[in-house]
N, C-alpha and C positions, 0 to 999 in steps of 0.2 A: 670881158671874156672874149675869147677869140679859138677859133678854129687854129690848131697845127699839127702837122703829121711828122711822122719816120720814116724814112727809106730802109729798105733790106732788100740785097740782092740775096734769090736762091735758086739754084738749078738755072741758072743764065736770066731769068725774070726779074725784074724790078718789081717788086712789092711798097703797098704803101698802107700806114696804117694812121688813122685821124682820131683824134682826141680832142675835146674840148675843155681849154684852162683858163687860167682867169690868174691874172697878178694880183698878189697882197703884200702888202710892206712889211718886212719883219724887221729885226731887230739893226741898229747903226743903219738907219734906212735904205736897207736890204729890200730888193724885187725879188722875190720867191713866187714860183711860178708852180699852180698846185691843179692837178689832173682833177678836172670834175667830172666827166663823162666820157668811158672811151669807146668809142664808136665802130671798131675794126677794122679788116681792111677796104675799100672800096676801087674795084678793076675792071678790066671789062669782060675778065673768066665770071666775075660774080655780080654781075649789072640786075640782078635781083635783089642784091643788097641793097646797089646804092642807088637805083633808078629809084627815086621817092616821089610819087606822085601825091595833090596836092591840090586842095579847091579854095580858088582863089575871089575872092565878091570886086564884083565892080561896080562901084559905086556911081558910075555914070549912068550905066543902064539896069543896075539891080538883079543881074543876073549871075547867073555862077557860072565857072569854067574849068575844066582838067586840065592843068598843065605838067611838064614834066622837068624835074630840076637832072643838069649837069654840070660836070664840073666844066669850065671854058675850054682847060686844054684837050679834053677827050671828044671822039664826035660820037654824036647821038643817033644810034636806029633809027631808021622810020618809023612813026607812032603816027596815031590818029587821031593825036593831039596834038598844042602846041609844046616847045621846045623851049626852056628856056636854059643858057649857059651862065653858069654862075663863077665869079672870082673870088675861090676862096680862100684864096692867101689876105682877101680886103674882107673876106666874111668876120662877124664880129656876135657873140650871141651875149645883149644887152638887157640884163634885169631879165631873166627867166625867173617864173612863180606858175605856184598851182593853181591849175585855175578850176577844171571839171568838179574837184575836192568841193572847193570854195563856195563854187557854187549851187552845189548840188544840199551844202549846210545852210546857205540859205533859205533856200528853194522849203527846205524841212520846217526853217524855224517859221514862215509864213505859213503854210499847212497848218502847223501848232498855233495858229493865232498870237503867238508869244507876243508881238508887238501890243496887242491891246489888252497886255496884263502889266505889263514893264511902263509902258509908255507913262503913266502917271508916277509910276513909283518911284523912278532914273530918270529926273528931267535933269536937262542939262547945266552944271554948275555955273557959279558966274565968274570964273577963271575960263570958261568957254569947253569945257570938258563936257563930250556928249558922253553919260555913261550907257546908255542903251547901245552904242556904237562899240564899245568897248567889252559889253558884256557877251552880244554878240560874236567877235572875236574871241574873247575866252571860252564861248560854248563852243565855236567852231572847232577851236585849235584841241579842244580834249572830246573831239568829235574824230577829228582826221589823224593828228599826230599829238597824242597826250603828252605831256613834260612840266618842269616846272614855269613858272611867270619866268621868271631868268632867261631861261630858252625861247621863249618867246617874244622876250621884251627883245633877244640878240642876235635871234637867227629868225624863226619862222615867221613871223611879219613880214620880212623883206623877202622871202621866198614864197609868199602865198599873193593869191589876188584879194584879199579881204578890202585893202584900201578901194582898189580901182569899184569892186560891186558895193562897197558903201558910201562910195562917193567922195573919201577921204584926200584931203589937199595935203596934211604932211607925211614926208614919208619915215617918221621913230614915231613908236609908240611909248609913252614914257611909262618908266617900269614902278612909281608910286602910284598909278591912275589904276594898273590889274590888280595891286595888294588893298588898295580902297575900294574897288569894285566889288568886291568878296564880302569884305567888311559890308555891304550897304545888303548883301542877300541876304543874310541870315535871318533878320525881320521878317521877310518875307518867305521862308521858308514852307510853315507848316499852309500857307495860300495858294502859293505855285503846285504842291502835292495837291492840293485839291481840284484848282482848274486842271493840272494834267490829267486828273482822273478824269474828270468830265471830258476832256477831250479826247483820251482814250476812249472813253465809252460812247461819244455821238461817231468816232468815225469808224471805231472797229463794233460797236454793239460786244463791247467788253463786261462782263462781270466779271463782281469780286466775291465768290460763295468759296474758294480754297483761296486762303493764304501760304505762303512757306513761311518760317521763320528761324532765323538761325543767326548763327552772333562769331565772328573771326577776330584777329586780332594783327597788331603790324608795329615794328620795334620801332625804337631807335637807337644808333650806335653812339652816344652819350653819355654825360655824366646826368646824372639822376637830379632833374630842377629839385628846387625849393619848394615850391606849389607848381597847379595845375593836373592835367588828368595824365599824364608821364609819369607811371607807376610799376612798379616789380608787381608782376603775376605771374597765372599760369601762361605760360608759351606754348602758346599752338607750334612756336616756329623752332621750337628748341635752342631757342636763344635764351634761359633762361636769368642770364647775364646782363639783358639790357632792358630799359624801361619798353613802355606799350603802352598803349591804347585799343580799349575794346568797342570795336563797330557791329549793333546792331543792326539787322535788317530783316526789310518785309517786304514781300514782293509775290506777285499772281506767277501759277503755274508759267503763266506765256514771258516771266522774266520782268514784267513792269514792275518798280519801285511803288512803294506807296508809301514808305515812312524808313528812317534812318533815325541813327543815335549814335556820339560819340559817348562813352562813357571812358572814366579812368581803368587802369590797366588793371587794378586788382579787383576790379567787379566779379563777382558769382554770376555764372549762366543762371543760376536759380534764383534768384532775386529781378530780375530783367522783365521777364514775362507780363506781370501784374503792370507793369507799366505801360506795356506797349497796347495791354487789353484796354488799358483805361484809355488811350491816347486814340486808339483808330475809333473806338466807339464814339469819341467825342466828336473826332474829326468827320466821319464817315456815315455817324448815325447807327444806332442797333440794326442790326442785320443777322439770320440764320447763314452765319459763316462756319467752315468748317478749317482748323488750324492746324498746319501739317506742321510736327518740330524733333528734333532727336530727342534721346530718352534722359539729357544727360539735363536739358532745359527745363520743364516745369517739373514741382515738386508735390510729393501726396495732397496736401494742403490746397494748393492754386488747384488742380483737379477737381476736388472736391468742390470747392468754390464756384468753379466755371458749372459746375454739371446742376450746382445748386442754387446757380444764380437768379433770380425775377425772370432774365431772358437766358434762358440755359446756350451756353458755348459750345459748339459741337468741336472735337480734335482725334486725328489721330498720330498717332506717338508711340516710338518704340518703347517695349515693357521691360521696364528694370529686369536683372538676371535674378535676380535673388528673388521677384516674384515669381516669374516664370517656372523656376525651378519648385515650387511649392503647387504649379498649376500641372508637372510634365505628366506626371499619371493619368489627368482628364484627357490631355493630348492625345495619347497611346493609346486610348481608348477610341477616338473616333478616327471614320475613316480620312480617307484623302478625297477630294474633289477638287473634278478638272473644273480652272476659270477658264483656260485657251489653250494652246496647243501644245508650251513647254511649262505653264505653269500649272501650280495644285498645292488648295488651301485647305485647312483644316479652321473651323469657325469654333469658337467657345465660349455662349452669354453665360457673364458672369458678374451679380451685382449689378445690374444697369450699365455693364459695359460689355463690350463682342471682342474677346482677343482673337488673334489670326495670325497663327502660320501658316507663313509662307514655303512651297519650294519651286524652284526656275533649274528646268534643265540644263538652259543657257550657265546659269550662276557655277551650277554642278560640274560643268565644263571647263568653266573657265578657273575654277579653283581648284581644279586636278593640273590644268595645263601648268598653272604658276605651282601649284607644288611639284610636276612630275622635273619642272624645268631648273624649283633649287633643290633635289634629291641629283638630279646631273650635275650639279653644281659641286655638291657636298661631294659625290662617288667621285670627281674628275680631281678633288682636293685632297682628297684620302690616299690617292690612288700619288699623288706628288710630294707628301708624307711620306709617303713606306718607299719612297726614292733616295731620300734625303737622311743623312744621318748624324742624329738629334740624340740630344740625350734625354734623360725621362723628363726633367722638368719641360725643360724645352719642347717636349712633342706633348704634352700634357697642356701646357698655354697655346698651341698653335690647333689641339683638337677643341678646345673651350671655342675660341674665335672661331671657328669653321664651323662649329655646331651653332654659335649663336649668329651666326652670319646665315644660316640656315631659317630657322626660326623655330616655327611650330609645323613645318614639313615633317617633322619626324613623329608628331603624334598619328593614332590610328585614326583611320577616316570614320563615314558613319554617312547615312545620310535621313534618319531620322531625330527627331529625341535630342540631347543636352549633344552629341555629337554630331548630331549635322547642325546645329548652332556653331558651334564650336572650329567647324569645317568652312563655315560660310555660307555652306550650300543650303541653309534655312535662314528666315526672316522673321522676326516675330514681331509683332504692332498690337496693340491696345485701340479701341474704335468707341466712342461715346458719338451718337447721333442723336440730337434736341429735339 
C-alpha cells in the first residue's frame, strides 16, 4: 500500500487530495490499483486537517515525546514541539490491522478466565495445531466483526492483530483448522454455560430468579436435504418456501445466555418448553425461578404441571384470548390502579393464578400515532384514486390494496375491555408465584 494524491486546479489554487491504495493483480496479470482510504484534501487553508500530531516512545530513554508530521515540501508553523517533514511520495502503509479491537477481545477473554476452562480441553494437536489459539480467534472475530470461517480464513486475519498479541509465527490461518475447531466445542457446551454462569455471578453478583424464554427461527434458500434438522415449518420470516431451523433460547433479564437449542424446523413452540425445564433444572439445580415466555409457548398441561410440581415453577405468560374473553366481565368489574406514573393494572386471583391487565399511556400514544399516521396514509391514497380514472373493477382492486395496506386502522378504538386489547393499548399476563 502506498500514499497518492490528485491535483485540481479551482479559483487559480492548486488543490490536492490523498488516498491510500494498495496494488492487486487481476486477471492476465493486470496491476489494478484499488482505493482503500481516502483521506481529503490536505493544504495549508486547512493545516487542521493535516497537521497530525503523534507520540512517539523512545526506546533509549523510555520516554514519550509530541511531535508534528509534515509533508517535506510544505513549511511548518512554529510549534512547541518538534517538527518533523515527511516524504510521501516514498510513504508506503505496510500490513495495516486492527489492533484496539484485538485487543480489547483479549483483555475480556482473560477477565473470563476462559484460559483455565479451554486449556485442558484444546491441547494442541500433534500436526502442531494450537487450538486454544484458534478458538480464541474465532471468539474474537464474532466478537468484533461477525462473518463466516470463509471470511475470516480470507480477509480478517490479515487485517486484524490477533497473530501479533498471540504470538503467532505464520501469517494464513488454515480454513479446516476454524471448521474442526467448532466441531471439538459442542462436547463442551452444556460446561462452558455453566462456568460462565459462575463467572457471571462472582464478578457482577448476578442472579438467575427471572428467565426469558423464547424460540425464533432462520431459513435457508435451498433445496430441502434428505435428513437432518432443515425442515418446512412455521416461518417467523415469511419465507414459507424454504427449509429452517428453530433456535431456542434462555437468557437473564440483563441478556446473559444460559442455554440454547437447535431444533428441526417443523418443531411446535409447545412441545419445547418441558425440555428446557427439565435441562436448566439439571444443569443449574432446583431453584424458586420465575419464567417470563409469550402465550403462544407453554400449553394448559405444562402449566399445570409446573404449578403442581414437588418444587412448584413460578411464570408469567400472556393469557390466551379465548380465556381472557371468558374472564372480561371480572375485568370490568374492578377498578384501575396506578403502578407508576403512565402505567395502571387491574389484578384478578383466579384458581391459584393472579391475571393482570395491563394499561401504558405511553403504549396508548404510540398506537394512536401509528394508526393516526396509516389513516394519512389511506386519506392521501383515496384522495389519488378519485384523480385517476378507473373503471369499477379496477378501482374496486386498488381500494382492497389500500385498505389492506392499512390494516386494522380502520377498526374503532377503545381503551378498555376486548377493545383496548384489540387496540394494543392493553396488555394481559397470567402470574403463578410458588
Amino acid at each position: 500500500m502506498f500514499l497518492r494524491y490528485t491535483q485540481r486546479k479551482k479559483d487559480g489554487k492548486l488543490h490536492r487530495y490523498w488516498s491510500i491504495v494498495e496494488n492487486r493483480r487481476g486477471e492476465g496479470r493486470r496491476v489494478l490499483q484499488r482505493q482503500v482510504l481516502y483521506l481529503g484534501e490536505i493544504n495549508d487553508s486547512q493545516k487542521a486537517a493535516w497537521c497530525r500530531s503523534i507520540e512517539v516512545f523512545e526506546s533509549g530513554t523510555g520516554h514519550w515525546r509530541q511531535v508534528a508530521l509534515f509533508p517535506e515540501d510544505r513549511e511548518a508553523p512554529e510549534l512547541a514541539h518538534e517538527v518533523v517533514h515527511v516524504r510521501l511520495d516514498q510513504l508506503q502503509l505496510r500490513r495495516p490491522r486492527q489492533w484496539g479491537a484485538c485487543w480489547l477481545a483479549c483483555e475480556l477473554w482473560q477477565q473470563l478466565g476462559l484460559d483455565d476452562f479451554w486449556r485442558e480441553k484444546l491441547r494442541p494437536s500433534r500436526e502442531g495445531t494450537d487450538w486454544l489459539d484458534v478458538l480464541k480467534i474465532l471468539v474474537s472475530y464474532r466478537l468484533i466483526n461477525p462473518g463466516s470461517e470463509w471470511r475470516l480464513h480470507r480477509e480478517w486475519f490479515h487485517r486484524s492483530a490477533m497473530r501479533d498479541l498471540l504470538g503467532r509465527t505464520g501469517d494464513a490461518l488454515e480454513l479446516q483448522s476454524l471448521y474442526r475447531c467448532l466441531d471439538r466445542l459442542l462436547e463442551h457446551k452444556r460446561g462452558l454455560f455453566s462456568f460462565l454462569t459462575e463467572r457471571w455471578r462472582n464478578l457482577f453478583e448476578a442472579g438467575y430468579e427471572i428467565l426469558l424464554y423464547d424460540l425464533t427461527s432462520t431459513y435457508f434458500e435451498c433445496d430441502p436435504p434428505a435428513h437432518g434438522k432443515r425442515r418446512h415449518g412455521y416461518s417467523r420470516d415469511k419465507r414459507p418456501d424454504c427449509v429452517q431451523v428453530v433456535i431456542a433460547l434462555v437468557i437473564t433479564p440483563e441478556g446473559f445466555p444460559l442455554a440454547y437449542e437447535v431444533m428441526a424446523g417443523n418443531t411446535s413452540d409447545k412441545t419445547t418448553l418441558k425440555t428446557f425445564l427439565e435441562m436448566i433444572e439439571t444443569q443449574y439445580g432446583k431453584a424458586n425461578r420465575i419464567w417470563v415466555m409469550d402465550r403462544g409457548i407453554p400449553t394448559e398441561d405444562i402449566l399445570r404441571e409446573m404449578r403442581e410440581a414437588t418444587t412448584p415453577v413460578s411464570y408469567l405468560v400472556g393469557t390466551p384470548r379465548a380465556q381472557l374473553t371468558k374472564l372480561e366481565k371480572e375485568f370490568l368489574k374492578l377498578p384501575w390502579a396506578r403502578v407508576k406514573e403512565s402505567l395502571e393494572v387491574k389484578l384478578l386471583p383466579q384458581e391459584g393464578e393472579l391475571y393482570i391487565l395491563a394499561r401504558s399511556q405511553g403504549r396508548r400514544k404510540k398506537e394512536r400515532a401509528m394508526r393516526r399516521r396509516r389513516l394519512k396514509q389511506l386519506w392521501k391514497r383515496l384522495h389519488q384514486l378519485q384523480r385517476q380514472k378507473l373503471t369499477r373493477d379496477e378501482l374496486l382492486l386498488k381500494l382492497g390494496a389500500a385498505k389492506a395496506e392499512a390494516g386494522k386502522c380502520l377498526s374503532p378504538g377503545g381503551s378498555s375491555g376486548a377493545q383496548g386489547r384489540r387496540t394494543g393499548q392493553c396488555r394481559d399476563f397470567r402470574f403463578f408465584l410458588a
